[in-house]
C-alpha positions in Angstrom: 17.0 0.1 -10.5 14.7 -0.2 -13.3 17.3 -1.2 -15.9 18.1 -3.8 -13.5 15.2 -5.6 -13.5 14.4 -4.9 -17.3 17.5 -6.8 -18.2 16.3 -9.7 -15.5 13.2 -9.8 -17.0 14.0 -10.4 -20.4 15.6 -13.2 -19.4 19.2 -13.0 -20.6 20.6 -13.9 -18.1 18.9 -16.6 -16.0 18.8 -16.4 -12.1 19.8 -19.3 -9.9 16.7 -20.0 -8.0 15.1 -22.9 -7.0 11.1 -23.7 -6.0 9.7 -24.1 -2.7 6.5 -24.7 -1.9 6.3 -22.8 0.8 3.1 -22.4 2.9 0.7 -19.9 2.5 1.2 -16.8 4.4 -1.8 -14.6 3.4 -5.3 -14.6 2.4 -6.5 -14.8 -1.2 -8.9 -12.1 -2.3 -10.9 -13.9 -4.4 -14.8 -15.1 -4.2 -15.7 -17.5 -1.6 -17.7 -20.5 -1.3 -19.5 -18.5 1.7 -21.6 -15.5 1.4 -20.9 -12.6 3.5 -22.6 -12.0 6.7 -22.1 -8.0 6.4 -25.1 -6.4 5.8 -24.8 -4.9 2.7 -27.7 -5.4 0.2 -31.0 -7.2 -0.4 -30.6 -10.7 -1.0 -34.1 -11.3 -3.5 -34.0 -14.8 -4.6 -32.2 -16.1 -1.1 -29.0 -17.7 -2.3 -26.9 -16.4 0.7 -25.2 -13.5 -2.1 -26.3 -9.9 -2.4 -25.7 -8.0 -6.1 -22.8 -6.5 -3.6 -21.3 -10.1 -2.8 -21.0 -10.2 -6.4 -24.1 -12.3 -7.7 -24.9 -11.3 -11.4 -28.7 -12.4 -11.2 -30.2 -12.1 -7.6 -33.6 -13.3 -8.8 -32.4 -16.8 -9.5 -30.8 -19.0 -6.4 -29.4 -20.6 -9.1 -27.1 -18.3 -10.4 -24.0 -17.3 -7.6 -20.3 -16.6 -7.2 -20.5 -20.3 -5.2 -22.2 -22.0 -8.4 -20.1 -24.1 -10.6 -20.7 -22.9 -14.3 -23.1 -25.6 -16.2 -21.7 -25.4 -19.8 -24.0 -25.0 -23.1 -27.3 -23.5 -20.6 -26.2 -19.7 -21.9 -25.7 -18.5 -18.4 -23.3 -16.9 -16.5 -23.6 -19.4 -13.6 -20.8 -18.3 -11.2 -21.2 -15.0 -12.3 -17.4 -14.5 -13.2 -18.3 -12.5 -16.3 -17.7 -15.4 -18.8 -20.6 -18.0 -20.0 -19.8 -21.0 -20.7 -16.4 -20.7 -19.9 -14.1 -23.8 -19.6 -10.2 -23.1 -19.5 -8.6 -24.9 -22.3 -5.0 -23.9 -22.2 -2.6 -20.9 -22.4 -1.3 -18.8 -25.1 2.3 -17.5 -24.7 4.9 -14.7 -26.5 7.9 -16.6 -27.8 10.7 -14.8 -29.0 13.0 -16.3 -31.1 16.4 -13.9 -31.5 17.5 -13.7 -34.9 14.5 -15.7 -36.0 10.3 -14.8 -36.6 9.2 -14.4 -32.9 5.0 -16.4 -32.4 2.5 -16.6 -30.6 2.5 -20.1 -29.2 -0.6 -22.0 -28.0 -1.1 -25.1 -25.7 -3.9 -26.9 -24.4 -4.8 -28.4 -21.3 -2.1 -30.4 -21.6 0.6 -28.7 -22.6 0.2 -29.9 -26.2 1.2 -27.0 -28.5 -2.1 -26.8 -30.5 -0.7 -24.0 -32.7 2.0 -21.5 -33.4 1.5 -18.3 -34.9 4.2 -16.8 -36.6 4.2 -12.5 -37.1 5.0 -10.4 -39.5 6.9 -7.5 -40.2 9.6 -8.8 -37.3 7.2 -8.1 -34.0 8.9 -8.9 -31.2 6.0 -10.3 -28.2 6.5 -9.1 -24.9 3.2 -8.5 -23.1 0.1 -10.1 -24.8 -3.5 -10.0 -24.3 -6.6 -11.2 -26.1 -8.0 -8.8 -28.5 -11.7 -9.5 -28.0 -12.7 -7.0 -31.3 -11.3 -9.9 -33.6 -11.7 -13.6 -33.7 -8.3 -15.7 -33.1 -6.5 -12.0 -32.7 -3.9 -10.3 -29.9 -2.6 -6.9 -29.0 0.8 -6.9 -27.6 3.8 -5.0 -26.3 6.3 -4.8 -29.5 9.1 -5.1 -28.1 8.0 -2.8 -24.9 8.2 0.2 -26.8 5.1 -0.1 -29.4 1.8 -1.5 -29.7 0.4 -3.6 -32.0 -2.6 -5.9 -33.4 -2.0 -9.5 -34.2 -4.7 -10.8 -36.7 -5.5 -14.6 -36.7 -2.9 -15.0 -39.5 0.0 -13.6 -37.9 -0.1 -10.0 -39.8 1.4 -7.9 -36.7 0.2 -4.0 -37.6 2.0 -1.7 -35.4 -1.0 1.5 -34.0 1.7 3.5 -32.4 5.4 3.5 -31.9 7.4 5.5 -28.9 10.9 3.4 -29.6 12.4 7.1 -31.0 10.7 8.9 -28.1 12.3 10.2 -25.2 10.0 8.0 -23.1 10.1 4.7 -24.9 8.4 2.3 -22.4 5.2 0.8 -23.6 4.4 -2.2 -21.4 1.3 -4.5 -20.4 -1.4 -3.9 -22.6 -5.2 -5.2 -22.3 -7.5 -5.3 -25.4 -11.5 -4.2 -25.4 -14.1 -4.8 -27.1 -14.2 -1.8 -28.9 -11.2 -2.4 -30.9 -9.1 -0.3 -28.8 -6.2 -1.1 -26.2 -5.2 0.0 -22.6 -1.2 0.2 -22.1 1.0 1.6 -19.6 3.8 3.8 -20.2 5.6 4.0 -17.2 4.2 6.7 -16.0 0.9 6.8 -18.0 -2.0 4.6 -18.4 -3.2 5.3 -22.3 -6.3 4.1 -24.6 -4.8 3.2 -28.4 -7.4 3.7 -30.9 -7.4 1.0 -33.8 -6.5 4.5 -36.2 -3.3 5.0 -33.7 -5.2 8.1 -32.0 -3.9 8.1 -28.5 -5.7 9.2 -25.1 -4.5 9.6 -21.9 -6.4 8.1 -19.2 -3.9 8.7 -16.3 -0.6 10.1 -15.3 1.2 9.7 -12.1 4.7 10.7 -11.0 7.5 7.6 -11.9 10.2 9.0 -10.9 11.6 7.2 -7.8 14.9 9.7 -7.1 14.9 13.0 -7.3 17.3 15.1 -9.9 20.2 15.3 -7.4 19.5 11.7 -6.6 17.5 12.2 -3.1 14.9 10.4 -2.7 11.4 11.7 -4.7 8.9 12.3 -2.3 6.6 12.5 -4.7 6.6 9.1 -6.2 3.8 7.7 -6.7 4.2 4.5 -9.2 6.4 3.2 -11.9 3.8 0.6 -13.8 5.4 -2.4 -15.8 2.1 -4.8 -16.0 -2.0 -4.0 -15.9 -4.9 -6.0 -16.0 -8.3 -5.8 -15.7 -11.4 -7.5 -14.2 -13.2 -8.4 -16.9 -16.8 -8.1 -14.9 -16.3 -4.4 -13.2 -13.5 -3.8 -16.3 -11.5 -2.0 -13.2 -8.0 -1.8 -14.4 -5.3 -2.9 -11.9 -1.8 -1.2 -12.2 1.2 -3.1 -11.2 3.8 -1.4 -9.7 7.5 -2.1 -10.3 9.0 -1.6 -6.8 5.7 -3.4 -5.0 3.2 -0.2 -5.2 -0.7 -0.7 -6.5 -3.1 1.1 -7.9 -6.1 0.6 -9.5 -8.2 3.4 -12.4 -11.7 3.2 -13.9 -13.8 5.6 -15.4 -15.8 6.1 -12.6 -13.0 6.5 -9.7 -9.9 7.8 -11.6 -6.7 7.1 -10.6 -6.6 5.2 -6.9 -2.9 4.6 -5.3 -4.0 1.9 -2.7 0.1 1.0 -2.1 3.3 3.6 -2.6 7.1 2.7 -1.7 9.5 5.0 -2.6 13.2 5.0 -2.6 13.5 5.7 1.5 10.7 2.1 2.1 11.8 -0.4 -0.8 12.0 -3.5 0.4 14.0 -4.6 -2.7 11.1 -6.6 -4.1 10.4 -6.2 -8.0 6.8 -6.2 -9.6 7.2 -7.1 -12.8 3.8 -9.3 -14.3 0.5 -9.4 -13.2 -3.5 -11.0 -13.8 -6.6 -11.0 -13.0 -8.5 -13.5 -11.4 -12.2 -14.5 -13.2 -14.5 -12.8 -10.1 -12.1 -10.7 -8.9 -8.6 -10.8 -7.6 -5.2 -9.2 -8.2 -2.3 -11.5 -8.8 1.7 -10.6 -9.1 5.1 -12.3 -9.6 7.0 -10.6 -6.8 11.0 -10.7 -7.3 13.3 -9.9 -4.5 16.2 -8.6 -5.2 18.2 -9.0 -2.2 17.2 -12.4 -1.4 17.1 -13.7 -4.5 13.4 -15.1 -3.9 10.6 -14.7 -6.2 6.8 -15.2 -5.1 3.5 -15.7 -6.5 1.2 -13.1 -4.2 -2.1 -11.3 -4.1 -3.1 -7.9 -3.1 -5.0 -7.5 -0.1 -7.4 -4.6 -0.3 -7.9 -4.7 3.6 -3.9 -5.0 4.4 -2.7 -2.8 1.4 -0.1 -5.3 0.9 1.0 -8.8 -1.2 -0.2 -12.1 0.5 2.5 -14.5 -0.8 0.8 -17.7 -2.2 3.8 -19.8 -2.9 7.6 -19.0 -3.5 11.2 -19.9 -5.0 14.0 -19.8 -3.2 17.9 -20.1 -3.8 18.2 -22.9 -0.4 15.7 -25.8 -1.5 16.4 -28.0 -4.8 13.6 -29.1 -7.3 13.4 -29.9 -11.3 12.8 -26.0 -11.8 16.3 -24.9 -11.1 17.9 -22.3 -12.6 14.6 -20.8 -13.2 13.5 -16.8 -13.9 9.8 -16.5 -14.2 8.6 -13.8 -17.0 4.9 -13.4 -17.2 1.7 -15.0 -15.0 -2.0 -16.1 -15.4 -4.7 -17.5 -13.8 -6.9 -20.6 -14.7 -10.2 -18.9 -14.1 -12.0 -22.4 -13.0 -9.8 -23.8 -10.7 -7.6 -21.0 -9.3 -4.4 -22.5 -10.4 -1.5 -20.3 -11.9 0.6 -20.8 -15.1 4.2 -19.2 -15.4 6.3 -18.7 -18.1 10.1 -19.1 -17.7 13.7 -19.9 -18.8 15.2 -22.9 -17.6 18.8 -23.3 -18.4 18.6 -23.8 -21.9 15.0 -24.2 -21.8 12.0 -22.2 -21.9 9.1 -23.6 -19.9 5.2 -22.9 -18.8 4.8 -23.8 -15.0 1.4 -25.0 -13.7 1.2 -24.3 -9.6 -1.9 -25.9 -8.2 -3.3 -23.8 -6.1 -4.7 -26.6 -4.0 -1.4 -27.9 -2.8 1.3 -25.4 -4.5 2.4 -28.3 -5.9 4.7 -27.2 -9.2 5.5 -29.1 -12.7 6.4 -28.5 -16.2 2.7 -27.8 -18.1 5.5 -27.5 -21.5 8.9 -27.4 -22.2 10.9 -26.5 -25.2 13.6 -28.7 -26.7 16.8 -27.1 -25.6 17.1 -24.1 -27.2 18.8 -21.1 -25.5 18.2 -18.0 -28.0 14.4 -18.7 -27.0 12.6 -16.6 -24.4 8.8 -17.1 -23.5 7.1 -14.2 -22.3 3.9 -13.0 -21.6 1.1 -15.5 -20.9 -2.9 -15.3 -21.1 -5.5 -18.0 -20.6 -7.8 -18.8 -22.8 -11.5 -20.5 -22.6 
């Protein structure tokens, strides 16, 4: 089952589905315009948010998860762990085969701003910001190494596993230390910027058993992470629909498990974080053919769908596989890369009113894939 999705995932062979805004069927888990009524902490400076409602400086009313940030004042207004944050575009992985793969850039737009083009033949699969370097990325090479991209392009590869028994390396998160979170599979690690790895976590991926029974003891099989860039809790995406979440404090938490005997047939593949908290995944299922944009509900242990495509309805976006997801952290609104036909394309799904267009599309150009996808600010 997993080499079924890995080769829908890398996109060569687009599926046949079709958008539909379909309505929303879940809750979001994200921060609310209302405080909560539970009584859970002191509320000093009488904004209506306690430090456990999430607000970052309780001596100023000013300063909330309900405030709108007030850019240039130095302040983390709606306390979302940026300061003066404003969303200016995406970044996405393009692979070109039999060409120099880059890391391509657009604006608010969908302008393409820049393109950068790496070295030494890195391939872009995952992607994150790597916040130790100015203009630079770590990324998945490949899903099976990772690697530093410098402003320039230079591509340095820290660690390799593609000769390994094991050769899954998959979403990968840079910190500000230099280092990088990736998951293996099986295995969340820590990549030192000498190569030097750590393991932070292990869990058991394997879904059948050796005589092909069901495992009970599966617990995960991780394609994607994130983390929340304000708690810097790291959210593990599993690829049959299970969730877990690590931090240094907590370890290893499985909030969601399906093994072979309770698979639903739904795939997940890519996930984000949300700016103030929230968990975000594309949700592929394989026997209907539909894929979904959904959230994780902490209460429900389960994925709120937010908006989905489906084989039945027609729309522009035919034809379409999504690959990787983000979030705009000011407005809620998601961007999606995908192949489209011939095409590769960046989706922009207002949250507001699910309504779906094209933020960029390629020329036609069918040996192109775009992959991962992060926001920038």
């Amino acid at each position: 089952m997993v080499q079924i999705l890995f080769f829908l995932a890398c996109g060569e062979k687009p599926v046949n589905i079709l958008i539909d805004t379909a309505e929303d069927t879940g809750s979001v888990e994200e921060p609310s315009a209302e405080p909560s009524t539970e009584d859970t902490g002191t509320d000093q400076d009488g904004d209506g948010f306690t430090v456990e409602d999430g607000d970052c400086d309780d001596t100023s009313p000013w300063i909330n998860p309900a405030r709108s940030e007030e850019l240039g004042d130095g302040v983390d207004n709606d306390c979302d762990g940026r300061i003066d944050e404003k969303w200016s575009g995406v970044t996405v992985s393009l692979v070109k085969e039999g060409q120099t793969s880059s890391l391509l850039t657009l604006n608010q737009i969908g302008n393409v701003d820049s393109e950068l083009a790496l070295s030494n033949d890195c391939v872009p699969t995952y992607l994150d910001h790597d916040p130790s370097q100015t203009g630079g990325f770590v990324i998945s090479h490949a899903n099976s190494a990772l690697a530093k991209v410098a402003s320039d392009g230079t591509c340095t590869v820290l660690v390799d596993y593609s000769e390994e028994d094991n050769t899954e390396l998959l979403g990968v998160i840079g910190q500000e230390d230099g280092s990088a979170l990736a998951s293996r599979g099986n295995e969340l690690i820590r990549v030192d910027t000498d190569g030097t790895v750590t393991s932070l976590a292990d869990w058991n991926a394997n879904i059948l058993a050796e005589d092909g029974s069901a495992n009970p003891d599966f617990q995960l099989y991780v394609w994607s992470i994130a983390q929340n860039i304000v708690t810097k809790e790291v959210a593990l995406f599993g690829l049959f629909g299970g969730f877990a979440t690590w931090s240094t404090e907590s370890g290893l938490v499985v909030h969601r498990s399906i093994n072979a005997d309770t698979w639903d047939g739904r795939y997940a593949y890519a996930g984000t974080a949300r700016d103030g908290g929230g968990w975000y995944t594309l949700l592929y299922n394989g026997d209907s053919g539909e894929i979904s944009v959904a959230n994780f509900d902490m209460a429900g242990l389960d994925w709120n769908t937010r908006i989905i495509w489906t084989e039945a309805d027609q729309s522009a976006q035919e034809f379409a596989f999504p690959q990787g997801i983000t979030v705009n952290g000011d407005n809620g609104d998601y961007y999606v890369t995908a192949d489209v036909a011939s095409f590769s394309s960046v989706f922009r799904i207002r949250e507001a009113d699910q309504f779906i267009d094209d933020l960029y599309r390629s020329g036609s150009e069918p040996s192109w894939t775009l992959f991962g996808i992060v926001s920038n600010y």
